[in-house]
Residue frames relative to the residue before (quaternion, step in Angstrom):
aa qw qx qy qz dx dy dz
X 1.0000 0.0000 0.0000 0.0000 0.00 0.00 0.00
X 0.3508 -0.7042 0.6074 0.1103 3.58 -1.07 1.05
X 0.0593 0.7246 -0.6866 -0.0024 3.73 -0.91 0.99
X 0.1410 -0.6845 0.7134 -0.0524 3.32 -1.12 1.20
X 0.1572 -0.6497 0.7436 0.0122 3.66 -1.52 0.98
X 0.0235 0.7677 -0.6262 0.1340 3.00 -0.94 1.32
X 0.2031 -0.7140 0.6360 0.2109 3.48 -1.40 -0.05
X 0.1271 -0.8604 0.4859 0.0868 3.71 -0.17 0.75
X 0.8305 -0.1820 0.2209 0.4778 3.58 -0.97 -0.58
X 0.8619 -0.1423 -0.0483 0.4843 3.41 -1.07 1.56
X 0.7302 -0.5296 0.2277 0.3669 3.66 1.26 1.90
X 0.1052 0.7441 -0.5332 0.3886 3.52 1.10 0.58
X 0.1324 -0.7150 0.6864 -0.0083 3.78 -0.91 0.73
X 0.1484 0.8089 -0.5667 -0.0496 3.79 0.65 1.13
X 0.3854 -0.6622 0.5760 0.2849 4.20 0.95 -0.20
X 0.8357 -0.1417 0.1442 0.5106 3.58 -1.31 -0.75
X 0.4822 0.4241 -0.6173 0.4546 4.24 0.57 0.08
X 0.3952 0.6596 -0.5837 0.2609 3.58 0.25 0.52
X 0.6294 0.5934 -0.1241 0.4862 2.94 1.06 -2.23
X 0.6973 0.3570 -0.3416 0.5193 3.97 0.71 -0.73
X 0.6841 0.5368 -0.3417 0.3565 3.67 0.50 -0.37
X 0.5721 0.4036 -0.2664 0.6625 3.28 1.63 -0.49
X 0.8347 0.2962 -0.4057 0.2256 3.35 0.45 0.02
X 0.1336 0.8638 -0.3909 0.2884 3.46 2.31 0.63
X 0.9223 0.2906 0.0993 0.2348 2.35 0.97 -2.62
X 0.4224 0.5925 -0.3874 0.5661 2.80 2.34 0.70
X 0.7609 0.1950 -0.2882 0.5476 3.72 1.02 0.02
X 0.7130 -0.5381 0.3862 0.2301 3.21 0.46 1.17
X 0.2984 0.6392 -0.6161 0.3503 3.99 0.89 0.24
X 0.3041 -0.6734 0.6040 0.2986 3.69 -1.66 0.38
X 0.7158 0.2604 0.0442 0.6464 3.20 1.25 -1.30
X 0.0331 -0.6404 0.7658 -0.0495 3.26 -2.00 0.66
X 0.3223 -0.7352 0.5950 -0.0401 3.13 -1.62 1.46
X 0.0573 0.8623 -0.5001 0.0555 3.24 -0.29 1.49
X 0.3455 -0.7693 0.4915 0.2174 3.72 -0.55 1.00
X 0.4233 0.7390 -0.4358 0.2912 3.81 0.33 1.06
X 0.2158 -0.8473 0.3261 0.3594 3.31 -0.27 0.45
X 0.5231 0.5548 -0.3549 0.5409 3.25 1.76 0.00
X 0.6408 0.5672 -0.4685 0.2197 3.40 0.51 0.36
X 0.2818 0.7472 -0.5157 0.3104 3.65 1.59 0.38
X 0.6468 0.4763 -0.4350 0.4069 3.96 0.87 -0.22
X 0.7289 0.3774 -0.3227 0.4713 3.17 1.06 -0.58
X 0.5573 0.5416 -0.3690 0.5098 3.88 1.16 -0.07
X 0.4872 0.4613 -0.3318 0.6631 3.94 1.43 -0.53
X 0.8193 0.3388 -0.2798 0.3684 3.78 -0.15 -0.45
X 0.7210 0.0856 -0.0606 0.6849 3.57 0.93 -0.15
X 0.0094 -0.7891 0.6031 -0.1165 3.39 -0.20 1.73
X 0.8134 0.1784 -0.3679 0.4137 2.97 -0.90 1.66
X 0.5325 0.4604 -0.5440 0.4567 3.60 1.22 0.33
X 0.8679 0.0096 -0.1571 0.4712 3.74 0.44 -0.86
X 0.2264 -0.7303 0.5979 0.2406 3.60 -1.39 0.61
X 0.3871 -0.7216 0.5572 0.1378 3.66 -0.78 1.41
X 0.2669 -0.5493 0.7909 -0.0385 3.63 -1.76 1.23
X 0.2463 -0.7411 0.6068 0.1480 3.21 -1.23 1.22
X 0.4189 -0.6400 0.5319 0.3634 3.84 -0.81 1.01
X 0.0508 0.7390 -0.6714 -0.0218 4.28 -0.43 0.74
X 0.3762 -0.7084 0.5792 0.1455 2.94 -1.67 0.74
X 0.5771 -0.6837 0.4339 0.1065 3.25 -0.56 1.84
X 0.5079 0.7995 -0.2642 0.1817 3.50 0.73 -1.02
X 0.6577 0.0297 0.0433 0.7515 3.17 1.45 -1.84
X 0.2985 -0.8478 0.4031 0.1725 3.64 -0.45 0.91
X 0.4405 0.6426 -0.3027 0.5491 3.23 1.65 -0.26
X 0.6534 0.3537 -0.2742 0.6105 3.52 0.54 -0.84
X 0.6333 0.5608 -0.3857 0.3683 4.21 0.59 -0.60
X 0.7708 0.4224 -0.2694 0.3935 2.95 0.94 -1.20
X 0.3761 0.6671 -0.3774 0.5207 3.75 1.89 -0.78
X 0.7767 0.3426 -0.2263 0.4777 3.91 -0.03 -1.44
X 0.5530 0.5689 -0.4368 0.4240 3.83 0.62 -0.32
X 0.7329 0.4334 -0.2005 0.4847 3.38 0.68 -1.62
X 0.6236 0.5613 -0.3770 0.3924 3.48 1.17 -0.28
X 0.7396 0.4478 -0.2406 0.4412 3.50 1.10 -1.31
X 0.6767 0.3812 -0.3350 0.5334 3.71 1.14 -0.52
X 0.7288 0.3793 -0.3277 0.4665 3.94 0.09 -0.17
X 0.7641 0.3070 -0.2319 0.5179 3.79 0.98 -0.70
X 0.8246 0.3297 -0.1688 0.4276 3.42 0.63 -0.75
X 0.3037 -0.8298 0.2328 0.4061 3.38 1.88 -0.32
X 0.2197 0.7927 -0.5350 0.1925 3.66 1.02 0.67
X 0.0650 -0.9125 0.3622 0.1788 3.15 -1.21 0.23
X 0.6974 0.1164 -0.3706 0.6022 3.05 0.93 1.61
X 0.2692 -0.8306 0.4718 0.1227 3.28 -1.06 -0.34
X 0.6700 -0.6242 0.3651 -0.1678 3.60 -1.13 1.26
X 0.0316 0.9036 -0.3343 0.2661 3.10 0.53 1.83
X 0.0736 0.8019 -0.5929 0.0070 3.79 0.03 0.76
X 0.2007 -0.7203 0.6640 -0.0019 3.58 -0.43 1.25
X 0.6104 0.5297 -0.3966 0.4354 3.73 0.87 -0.06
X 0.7472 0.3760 -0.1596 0.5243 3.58 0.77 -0.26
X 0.6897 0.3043 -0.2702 0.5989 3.71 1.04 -0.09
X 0.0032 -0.8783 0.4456 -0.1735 3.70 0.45 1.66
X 0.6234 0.5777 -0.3133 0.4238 3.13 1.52 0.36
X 0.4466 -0.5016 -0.6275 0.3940 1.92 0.08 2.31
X 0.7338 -0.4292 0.3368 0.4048 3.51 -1.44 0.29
X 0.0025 -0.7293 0.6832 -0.0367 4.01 -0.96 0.58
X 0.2438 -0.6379 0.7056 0.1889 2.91 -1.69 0.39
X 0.7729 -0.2602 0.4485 0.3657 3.22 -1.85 0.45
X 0.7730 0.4449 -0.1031 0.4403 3.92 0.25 -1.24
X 0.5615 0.6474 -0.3631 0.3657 3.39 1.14 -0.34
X 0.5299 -0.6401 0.4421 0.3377 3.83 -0.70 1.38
X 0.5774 0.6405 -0.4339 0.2607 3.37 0.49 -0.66
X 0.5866 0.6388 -0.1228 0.4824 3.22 1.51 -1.52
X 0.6858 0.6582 -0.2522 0.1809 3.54 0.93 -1.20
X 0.4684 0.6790 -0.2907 0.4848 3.39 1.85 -0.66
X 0.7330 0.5302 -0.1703 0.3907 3.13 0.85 -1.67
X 0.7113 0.4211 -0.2072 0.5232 3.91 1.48 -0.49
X 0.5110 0.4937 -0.4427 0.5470 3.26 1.49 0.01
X 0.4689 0.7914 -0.2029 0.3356 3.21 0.40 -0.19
X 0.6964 0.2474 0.1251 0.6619 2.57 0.69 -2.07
X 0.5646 0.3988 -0.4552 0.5613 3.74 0.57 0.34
X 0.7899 0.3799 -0.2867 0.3867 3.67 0.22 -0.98
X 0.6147 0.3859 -0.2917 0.6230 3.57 1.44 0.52
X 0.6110 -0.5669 0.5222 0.1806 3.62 0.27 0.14
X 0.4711 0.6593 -0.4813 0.3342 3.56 1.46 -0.16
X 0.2854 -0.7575 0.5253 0.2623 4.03 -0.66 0.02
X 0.1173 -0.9227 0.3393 0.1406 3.34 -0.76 0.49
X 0.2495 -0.8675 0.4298 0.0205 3.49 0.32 1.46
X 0.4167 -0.7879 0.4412 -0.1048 3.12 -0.41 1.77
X 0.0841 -0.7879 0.6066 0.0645 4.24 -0.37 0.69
X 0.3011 0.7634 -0.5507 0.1523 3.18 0.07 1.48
X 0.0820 0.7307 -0.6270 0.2572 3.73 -0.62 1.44
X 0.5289 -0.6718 0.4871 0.1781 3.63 -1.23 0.90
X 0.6086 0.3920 -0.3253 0.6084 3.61 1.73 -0.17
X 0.3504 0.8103 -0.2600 0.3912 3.77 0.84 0.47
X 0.7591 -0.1537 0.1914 0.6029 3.32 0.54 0.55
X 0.6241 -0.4482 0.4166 0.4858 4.24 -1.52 0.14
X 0.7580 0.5246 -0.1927 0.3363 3.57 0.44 -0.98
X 0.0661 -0.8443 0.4730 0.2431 3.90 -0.19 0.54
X 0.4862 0.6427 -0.5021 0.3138 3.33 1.33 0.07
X 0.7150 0.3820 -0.4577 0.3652 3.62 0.32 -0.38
X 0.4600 0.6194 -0.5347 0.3448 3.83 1.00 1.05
X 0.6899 0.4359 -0.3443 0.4643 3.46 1.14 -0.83
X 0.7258 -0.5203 0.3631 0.2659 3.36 -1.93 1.32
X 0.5690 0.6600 -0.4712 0.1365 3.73 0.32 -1.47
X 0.6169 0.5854 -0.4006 0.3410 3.40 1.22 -1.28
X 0.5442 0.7172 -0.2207 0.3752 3.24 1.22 -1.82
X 0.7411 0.5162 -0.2577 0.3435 3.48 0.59 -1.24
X 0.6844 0.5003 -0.3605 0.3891 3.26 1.13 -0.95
X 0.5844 0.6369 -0.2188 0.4526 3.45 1.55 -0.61
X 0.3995 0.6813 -0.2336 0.5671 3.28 1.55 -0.66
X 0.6916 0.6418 -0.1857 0.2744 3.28 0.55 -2.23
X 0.6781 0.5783 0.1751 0.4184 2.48 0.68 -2.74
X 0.7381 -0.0449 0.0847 0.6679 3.96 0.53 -0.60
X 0.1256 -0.7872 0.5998 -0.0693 3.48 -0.26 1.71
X 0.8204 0.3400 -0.2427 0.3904 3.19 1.01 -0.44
X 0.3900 0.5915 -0.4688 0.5275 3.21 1.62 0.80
X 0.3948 -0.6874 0.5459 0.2713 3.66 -1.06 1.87
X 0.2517 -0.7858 0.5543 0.1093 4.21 -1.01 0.46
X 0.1247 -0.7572 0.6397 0.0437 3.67 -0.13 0.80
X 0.1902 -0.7670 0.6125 -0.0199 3.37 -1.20 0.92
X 0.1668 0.7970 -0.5805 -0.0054 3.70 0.73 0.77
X 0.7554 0.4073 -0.2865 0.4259 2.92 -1.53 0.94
X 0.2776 -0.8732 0.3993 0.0304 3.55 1.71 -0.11
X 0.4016 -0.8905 0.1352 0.1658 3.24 1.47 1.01
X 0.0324 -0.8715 0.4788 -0.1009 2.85 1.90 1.36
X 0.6093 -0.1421 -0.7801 -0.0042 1.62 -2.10 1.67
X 0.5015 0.6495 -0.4844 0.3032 3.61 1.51 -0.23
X 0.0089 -0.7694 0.6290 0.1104 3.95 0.45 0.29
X 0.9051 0.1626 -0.2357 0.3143 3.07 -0.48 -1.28
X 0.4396 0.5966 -0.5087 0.4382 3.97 1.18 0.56
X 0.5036 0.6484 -0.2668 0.5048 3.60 1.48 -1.30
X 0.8085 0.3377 -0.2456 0.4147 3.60 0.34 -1.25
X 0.6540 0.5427 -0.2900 0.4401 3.48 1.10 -0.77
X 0.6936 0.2576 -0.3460 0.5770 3.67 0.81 -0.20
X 0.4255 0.5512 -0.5121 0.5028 3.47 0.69 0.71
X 0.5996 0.6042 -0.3430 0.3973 3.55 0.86 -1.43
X 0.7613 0.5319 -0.0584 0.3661 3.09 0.93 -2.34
X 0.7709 0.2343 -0.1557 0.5715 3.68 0.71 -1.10
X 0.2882 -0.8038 0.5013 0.1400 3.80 -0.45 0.96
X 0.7402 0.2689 -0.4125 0.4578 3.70 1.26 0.25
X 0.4701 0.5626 -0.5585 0.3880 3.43 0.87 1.32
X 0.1830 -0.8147 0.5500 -0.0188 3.34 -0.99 0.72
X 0.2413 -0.7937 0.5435 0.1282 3.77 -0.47 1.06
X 0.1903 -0.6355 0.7414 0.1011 3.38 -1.35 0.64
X 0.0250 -0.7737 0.6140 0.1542 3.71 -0.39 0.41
X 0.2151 -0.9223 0.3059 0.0979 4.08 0.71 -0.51
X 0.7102 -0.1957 0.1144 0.6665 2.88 0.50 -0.55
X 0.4672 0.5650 -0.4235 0.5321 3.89 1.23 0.06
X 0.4559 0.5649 -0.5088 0.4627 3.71 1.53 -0.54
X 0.9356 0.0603 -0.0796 0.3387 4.22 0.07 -0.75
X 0.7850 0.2525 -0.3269 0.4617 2.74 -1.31 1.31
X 0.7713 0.3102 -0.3405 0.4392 3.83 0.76 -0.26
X 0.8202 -0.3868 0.1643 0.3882 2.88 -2.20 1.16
X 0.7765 0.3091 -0.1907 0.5150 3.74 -0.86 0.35
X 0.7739 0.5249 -0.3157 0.1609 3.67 0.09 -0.46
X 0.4768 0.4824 -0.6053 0.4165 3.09 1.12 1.09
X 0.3391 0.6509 -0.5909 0.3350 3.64 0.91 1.03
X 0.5575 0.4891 -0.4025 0.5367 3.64 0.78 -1.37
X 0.6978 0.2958 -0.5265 0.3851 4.37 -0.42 -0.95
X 0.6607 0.5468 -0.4195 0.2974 3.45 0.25 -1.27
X 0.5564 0.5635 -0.4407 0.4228 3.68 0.80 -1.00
X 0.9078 0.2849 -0.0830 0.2965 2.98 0.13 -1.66
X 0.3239 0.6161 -0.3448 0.6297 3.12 1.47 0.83
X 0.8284 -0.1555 -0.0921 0.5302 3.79 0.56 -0.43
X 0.7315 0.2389 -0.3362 0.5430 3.94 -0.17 -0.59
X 0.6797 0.4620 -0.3607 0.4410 4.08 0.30 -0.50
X 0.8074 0.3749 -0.3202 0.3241 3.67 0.60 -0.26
């Protein structure tokens, strides 16, 4: 692993997002999607390379939907970033009414939601597998869905409701090589995904 310490534009302290910024512009990326909520200084300093997702806790949706409208309208983010695998208190799914205010919302604004779903994620692998996702999918078609992490190990359920719901969108990452199952994600995207 490569750590760089930098200072960037107007004394910013960005550390190792150095190492990713040099490595945008050695492969020719235009844009990069980072799920931080502190990264609006570094999305304000270098407009158009990355587009920041605020991490929101899901927990109290009232307060989610308050901090959303804060991070896109004040801070200019433009979506936001949910890991139901790691906030088990109590366990939820993706599909759970409670949640449902909080995606209207975000449908009736254009806000995307970008989803951490992965079987190493949190104590619980159920909140890796898609089905929940789908009903949400269902339910707010016109809300865009980000699937980071490509709900390994559920590939080829992941890829099918990808196949099926056209505003859901997988990110497999680094689950894309070398793990069990992941010549499902090329094969998808190689024929029905592309």
């Amino acid at each position: 692993a490569v750590e760089v310490s930098v200072t960037a534009k107007k004394g910013r302290h960005y550390g190792c997002l150095a190492v990713r910024l040099t490595d945008l512009d050695f492969h020719n990326v235009t844009e990069d999607v980072m799920a931080l909520l502190e990264c609006h200084g570094l999305v304000k300093d270098y407009p158009g390379k990355f587009t920041g997702f605020a991490g929101i806790d899901h927990r109290n949706v009232k307060k989610a939907i308050e901090e959303t409208e804060r991070c896109v309208k004040k801070l200019g983010l433009k979506g936001i970033n949910m890991d139901l695998g790691y906030f088990q208190d109590p366990p939820i799914q993706y599909n759970d009414a409670k949640l449902y205010p909080l995606y209207d919302y975000l449908e009736k604004n254009s806000i995307p939601l970008m989803a951490t779903m992965s079987g190493l994620m949190g104590d619980n692998m159920t909140t890796a597998h898609p089905l929940p996702v789908d009903a949400v999918a269902r339910d707010f078609p016109k809300l865009a869905i980000i699937l980071t992490h490509g709900c390994w190990p559920y590939v080829q359920d992941a890829c099918g409701m990808a196949f099926k719901r056209p505003n859901v969108y997988l990110v497999p990452d680094y689950y894309g090589y070398g793990f069990p199952g992941h010549l499902g994600y090329v094969e998808a995207a190689n024929t029905y995904l592309a």
